[in-house]
C-alpha positions as protocol buffer text, in pm:
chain_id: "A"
residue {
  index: 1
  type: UNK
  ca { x: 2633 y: 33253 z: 5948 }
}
residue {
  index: 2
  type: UNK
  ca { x: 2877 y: 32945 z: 5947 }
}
residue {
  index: 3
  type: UNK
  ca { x: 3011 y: 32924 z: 6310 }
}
residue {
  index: 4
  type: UNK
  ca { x: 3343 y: 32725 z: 6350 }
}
residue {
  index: 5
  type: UNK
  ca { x: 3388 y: 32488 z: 6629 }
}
residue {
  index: 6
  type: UNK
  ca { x: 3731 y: 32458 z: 6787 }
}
residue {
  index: 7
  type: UNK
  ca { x: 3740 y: 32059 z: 6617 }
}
residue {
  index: 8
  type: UNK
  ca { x: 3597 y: 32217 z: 6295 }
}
residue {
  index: 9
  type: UNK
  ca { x: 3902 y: 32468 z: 6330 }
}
residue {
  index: 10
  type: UNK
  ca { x: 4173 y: 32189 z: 6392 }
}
residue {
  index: 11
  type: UNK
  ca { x: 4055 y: 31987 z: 6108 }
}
residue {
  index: 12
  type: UNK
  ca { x: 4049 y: 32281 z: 5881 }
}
residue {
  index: 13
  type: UNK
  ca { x: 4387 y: 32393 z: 5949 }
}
residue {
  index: 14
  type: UNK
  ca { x: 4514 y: 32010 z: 5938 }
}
residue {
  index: 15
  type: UNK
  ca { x: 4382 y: 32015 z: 5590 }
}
residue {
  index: 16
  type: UNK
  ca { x: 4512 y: 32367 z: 5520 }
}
residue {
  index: 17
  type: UNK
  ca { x: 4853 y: 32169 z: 5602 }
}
residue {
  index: 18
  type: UNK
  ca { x: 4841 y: 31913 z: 5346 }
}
residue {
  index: 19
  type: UNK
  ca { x: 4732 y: 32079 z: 5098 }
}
residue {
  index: 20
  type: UNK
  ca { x: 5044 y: 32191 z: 4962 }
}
residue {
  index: 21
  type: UNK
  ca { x: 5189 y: 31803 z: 5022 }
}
residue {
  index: 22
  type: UNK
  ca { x: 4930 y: 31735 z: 4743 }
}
residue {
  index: 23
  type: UNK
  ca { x: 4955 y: 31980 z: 4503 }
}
residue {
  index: 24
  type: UNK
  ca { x: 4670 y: 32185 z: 4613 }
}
residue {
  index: 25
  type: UNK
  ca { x: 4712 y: 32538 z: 4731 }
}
residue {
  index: 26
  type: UNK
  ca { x: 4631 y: 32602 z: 5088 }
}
residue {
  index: 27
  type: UNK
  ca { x: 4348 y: 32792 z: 5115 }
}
residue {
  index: 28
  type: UNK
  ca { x: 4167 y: 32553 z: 4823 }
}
residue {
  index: 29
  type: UNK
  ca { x: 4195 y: 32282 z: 5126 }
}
residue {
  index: 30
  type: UNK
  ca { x: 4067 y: 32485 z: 5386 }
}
residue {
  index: 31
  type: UNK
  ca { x: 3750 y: 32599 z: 5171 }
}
residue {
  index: 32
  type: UNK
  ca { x: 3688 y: 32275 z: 5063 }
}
residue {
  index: 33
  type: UNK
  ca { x: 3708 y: 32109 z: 5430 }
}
residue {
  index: 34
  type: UNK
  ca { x: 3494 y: 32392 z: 5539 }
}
residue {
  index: 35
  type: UNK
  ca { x: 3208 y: 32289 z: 5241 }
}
residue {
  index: 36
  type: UNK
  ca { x: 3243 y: 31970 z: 5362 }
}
residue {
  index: 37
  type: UNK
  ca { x: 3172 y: 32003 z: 5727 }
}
residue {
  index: 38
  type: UNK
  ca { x: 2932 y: 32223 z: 5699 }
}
residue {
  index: 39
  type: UNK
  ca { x: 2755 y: 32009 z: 5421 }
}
residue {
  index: 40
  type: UNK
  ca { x: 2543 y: 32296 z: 5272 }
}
residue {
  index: 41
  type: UNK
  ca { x: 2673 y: 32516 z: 4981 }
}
residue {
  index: 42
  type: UNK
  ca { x: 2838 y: 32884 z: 5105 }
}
residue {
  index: 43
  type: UNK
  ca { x: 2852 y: 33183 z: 4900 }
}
residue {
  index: 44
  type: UNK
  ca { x: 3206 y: 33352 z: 4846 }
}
residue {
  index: 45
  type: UNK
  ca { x: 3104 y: 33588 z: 5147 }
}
residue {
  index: 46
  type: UNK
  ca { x: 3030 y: 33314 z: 5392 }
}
residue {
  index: 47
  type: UNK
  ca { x: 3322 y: 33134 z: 5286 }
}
residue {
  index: 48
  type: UNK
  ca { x: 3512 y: 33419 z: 5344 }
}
residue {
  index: 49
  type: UNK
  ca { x: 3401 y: 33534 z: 5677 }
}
residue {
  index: 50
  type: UNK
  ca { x: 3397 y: 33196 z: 5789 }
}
residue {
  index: 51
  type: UNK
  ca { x: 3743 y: 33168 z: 5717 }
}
residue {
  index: 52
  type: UNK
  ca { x: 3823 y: 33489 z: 5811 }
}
residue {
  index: 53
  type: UNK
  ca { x: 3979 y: 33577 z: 5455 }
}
residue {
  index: 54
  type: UNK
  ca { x: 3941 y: 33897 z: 5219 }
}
residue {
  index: 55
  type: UNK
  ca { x: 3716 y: 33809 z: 4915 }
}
residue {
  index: 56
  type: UNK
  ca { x: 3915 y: 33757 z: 4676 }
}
residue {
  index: 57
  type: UNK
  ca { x: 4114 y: 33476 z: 4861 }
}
residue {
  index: 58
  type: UNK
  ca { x: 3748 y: 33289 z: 4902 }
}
residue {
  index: 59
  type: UNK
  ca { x: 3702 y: 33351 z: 4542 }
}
residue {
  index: 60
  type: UNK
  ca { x: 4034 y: 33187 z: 4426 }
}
residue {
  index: 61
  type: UNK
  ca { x: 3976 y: 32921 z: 4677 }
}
residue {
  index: 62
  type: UNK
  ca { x: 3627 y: 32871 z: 4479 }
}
residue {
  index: 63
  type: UNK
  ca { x: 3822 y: 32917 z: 4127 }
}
residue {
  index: 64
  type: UNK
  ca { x: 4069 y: 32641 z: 4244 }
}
residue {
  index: 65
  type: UNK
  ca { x: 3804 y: 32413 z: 4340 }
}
residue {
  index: 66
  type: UNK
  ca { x: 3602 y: 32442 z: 4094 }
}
residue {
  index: 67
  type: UNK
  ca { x: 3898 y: 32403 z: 3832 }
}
residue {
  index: 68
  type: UNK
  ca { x: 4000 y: 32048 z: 4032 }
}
residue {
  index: 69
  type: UNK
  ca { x: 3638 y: 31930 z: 4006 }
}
residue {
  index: 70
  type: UNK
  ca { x: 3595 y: 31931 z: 4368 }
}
residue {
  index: 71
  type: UNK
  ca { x: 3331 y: 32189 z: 4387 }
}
residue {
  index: 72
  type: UNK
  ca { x: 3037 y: 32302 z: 4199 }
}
residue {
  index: 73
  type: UNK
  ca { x: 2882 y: 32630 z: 4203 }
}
residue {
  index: 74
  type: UNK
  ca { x: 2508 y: 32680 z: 4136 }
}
residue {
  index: 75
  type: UNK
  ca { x: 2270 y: 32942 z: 4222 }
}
residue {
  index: 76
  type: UNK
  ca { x: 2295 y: 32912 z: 4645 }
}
residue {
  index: 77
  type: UNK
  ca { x: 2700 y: 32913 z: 4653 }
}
residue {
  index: 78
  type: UNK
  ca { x: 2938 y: 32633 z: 4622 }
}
residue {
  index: 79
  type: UNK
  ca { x: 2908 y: 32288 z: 4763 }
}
residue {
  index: 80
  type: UNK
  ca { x: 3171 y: 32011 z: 4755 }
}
residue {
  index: 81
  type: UNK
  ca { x: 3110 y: 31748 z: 4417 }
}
residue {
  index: 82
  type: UNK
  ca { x: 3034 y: 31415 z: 4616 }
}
residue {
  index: 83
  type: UNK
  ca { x: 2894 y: 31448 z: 4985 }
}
residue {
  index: 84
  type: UNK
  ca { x: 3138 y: 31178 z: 5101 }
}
residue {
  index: 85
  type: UNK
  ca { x: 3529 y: 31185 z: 5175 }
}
residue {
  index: 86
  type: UNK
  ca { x: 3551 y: 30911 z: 4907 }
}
residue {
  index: 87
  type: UNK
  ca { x: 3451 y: 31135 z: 4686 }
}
residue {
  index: 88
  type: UNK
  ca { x: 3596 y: 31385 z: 4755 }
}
residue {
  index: 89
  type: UNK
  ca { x: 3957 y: 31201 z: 4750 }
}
residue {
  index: 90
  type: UNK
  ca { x: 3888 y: 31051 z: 4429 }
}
residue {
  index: 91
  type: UNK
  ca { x: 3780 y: 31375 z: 4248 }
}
residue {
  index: 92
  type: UNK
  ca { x: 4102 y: 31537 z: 4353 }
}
residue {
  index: 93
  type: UNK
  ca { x: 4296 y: 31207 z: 4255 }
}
residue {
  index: 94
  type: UNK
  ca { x: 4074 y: 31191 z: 3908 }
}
residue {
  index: 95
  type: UNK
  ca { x: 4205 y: 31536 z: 3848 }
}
residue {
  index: 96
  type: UNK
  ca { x: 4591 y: 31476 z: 3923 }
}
residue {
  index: 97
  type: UNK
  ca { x: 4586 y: 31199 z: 3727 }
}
residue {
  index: 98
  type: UNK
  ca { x: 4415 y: 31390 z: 3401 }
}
residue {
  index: 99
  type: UNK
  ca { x: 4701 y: 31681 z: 3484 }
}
residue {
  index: 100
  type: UNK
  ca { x: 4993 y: 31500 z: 3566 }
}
residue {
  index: 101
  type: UNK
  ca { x: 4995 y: 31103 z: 3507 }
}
residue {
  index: 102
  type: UNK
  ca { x: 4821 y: 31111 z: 3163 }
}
residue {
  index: 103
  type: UNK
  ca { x: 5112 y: 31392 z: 3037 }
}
residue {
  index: 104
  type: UNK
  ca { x: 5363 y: 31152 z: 3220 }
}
residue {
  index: 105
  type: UNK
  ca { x: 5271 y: 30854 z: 3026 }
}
residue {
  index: 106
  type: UNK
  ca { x: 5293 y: 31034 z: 2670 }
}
residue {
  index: 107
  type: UNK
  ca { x: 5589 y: 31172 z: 2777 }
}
residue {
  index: 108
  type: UNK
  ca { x: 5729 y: 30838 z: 2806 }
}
residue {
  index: 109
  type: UNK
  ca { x: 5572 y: 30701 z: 2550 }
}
residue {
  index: 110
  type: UNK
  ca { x: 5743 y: 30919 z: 2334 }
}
residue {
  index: 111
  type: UNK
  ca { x: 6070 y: 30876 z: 2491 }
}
residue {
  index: 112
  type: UNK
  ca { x: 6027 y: 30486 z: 2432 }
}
residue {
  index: 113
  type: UNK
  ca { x: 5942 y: 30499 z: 2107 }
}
residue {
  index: 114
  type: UNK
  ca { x: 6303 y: 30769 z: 2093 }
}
residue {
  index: 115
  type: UNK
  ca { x: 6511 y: 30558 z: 2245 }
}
residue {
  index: 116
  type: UNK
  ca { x: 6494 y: 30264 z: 1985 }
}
residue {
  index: 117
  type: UNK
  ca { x: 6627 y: 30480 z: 1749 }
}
residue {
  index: 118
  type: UNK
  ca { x: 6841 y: 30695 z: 1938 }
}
residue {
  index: 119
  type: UNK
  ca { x: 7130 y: 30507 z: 2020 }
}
residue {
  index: 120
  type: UNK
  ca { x: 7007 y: 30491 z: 2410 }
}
residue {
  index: 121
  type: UNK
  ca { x: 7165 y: 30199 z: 2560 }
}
residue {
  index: 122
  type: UNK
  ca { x: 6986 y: 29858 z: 2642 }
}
residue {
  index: 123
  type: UNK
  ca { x: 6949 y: 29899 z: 2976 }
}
residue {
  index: 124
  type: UNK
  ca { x: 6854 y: 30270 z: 2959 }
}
residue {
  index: 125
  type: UNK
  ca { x: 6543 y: 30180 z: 2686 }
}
residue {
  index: 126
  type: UNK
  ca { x: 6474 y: 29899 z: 2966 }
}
residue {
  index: 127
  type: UNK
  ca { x: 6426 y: 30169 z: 3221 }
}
residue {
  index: 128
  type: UNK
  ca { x: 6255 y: 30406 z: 3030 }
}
residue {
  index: 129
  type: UNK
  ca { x: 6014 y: 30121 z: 2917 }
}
residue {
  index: 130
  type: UNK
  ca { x: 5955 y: 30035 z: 3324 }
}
residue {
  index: 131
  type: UNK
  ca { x: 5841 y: 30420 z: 3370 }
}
residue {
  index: 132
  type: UNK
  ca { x: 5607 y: 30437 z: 3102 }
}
residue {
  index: 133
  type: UNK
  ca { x: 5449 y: 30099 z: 3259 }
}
residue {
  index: 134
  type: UNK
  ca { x: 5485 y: 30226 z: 3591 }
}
residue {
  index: 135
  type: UNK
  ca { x: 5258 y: 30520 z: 3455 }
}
residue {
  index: 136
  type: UNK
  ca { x: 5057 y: 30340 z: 3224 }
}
residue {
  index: 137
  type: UNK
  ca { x: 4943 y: 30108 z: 3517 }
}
residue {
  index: 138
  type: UNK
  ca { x: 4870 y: 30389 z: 3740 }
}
residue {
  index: 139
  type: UNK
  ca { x: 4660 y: 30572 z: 3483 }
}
residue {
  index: 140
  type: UNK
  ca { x: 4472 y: 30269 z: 3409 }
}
residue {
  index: 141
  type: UNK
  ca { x: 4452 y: 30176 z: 3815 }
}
residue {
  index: 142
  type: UNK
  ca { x: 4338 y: 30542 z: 3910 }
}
residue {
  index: 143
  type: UNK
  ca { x: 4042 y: 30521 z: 3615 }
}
residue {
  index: 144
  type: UNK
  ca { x: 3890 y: 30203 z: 3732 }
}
residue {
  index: 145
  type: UNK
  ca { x: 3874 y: 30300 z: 4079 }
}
residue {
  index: 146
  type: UNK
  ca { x: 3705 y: 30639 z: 4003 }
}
residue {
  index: 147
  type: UNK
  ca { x: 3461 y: 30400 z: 3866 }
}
residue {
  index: 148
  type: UNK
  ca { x: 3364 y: 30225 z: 4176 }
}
residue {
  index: 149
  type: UNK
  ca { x: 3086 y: 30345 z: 4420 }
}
residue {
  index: 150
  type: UNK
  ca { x: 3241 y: 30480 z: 4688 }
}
residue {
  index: 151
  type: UNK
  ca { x: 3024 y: 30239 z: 4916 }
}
residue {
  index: 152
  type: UNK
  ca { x: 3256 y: 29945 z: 4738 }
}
residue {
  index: 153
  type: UNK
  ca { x: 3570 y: 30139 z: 4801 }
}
residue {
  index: 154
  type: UNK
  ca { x: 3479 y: 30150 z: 5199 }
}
residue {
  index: 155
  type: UNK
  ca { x: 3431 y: 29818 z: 5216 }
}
residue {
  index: 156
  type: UNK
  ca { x: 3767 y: 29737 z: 4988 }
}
residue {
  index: 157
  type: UNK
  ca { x: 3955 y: 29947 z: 5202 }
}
residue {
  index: 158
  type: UNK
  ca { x: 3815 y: 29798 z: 5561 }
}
residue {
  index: 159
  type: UNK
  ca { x: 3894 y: 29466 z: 5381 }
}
residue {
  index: 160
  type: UNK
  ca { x: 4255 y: 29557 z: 5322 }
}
residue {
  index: 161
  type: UNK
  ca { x: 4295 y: 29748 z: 5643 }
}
residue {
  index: 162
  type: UNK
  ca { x: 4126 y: 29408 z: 5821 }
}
residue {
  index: 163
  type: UNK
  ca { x: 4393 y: 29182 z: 5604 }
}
residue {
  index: 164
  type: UNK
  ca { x: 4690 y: 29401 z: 5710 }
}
residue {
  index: 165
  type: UNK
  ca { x: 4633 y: 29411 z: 6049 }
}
residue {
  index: 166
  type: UNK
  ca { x: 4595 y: 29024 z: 6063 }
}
residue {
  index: 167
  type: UNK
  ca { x: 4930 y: 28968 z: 5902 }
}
residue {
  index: 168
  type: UNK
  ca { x: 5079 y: 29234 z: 6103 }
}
residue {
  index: 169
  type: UNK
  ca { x: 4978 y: 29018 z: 6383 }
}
residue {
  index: 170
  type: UNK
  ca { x: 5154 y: 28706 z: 6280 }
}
residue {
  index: 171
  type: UNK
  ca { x: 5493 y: 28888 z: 6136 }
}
């Protein structure tokens, strides 16, 4: 039986927090926090207890997860995808870019393509054009770095955090 730890519980209910900033439904967060802490896989009725939840809520949380490509079920339960918090960031971000940027830029692309003949003014096209950039570049930016280990991204990220806090330093 998964015992939580008061930290385990704060962290849990941070994430259970900002989920819903990101899209994700609350309990999806805290399930998927929990799998990750406790870095083993839980069945529905672990999750459940552990979270002190009916089963069905663990079961959507599982559904949810599992549907975002954060999660994997197999024959002991369900375990996070990657083992890391890299991983786990960039699944989620894989998936909201596949569900909402990719629809965004076609959208646009569309609307670009509409506009020419449309009698949409100049500067109007111009800004419609700038979106479907905007969310062309993101796509494309979001793809490459889901392709990096997430070894490279740590040390890409310490580099930038290292670089920002030097010229915060001399600002």
């Amino acid at each position: 039986m998964t015992q939580l730890t008061p930290s385990m519980r704060s962290v849990i209910a941070h994430f259970e927090e900002l989920g819903p900033r990101w899209g994700l439904k609350s309990e999806t967060c805290a399930a998927h926090v929990l799998l990750y802490l406790v870095g083993h896989p839980l069945t529905r009725t672990e999750l459940a207890t552990a979270l002190e939840w009916d089963e069905p809520t663990a079961q959507a949380a599982i559904d949810d997860l599992v549907g975002w490509r954060m999660a994997r079920q197999s024959g002991e339960g369900v375990a996070p995808a990657g083992g890391k918090p890299w991983d786990l960031l960039f699944a989620a971000f894989e998936e909201r870019r596949r569900r909402e940027i990719e629809p965004a830029v076609q959208v646009l692309a569309c609307a670009v393509r509409a506009a020419e003949r449309d009698g949409t003014s100049r500067g109007a096209r111009a800004r419609i054009r700038d979106l479907h950039d905007l969310a062309r570049d993101l796509s494309h930016l979001a793809e490459r770095i889901g392709q990096f280990s997430s070894t490279t991204l740590t040390r890409l990220v310490g580099l930038g955090g290292r670089f920002a806090r030097i010229i915060g330093s001399h600002s």
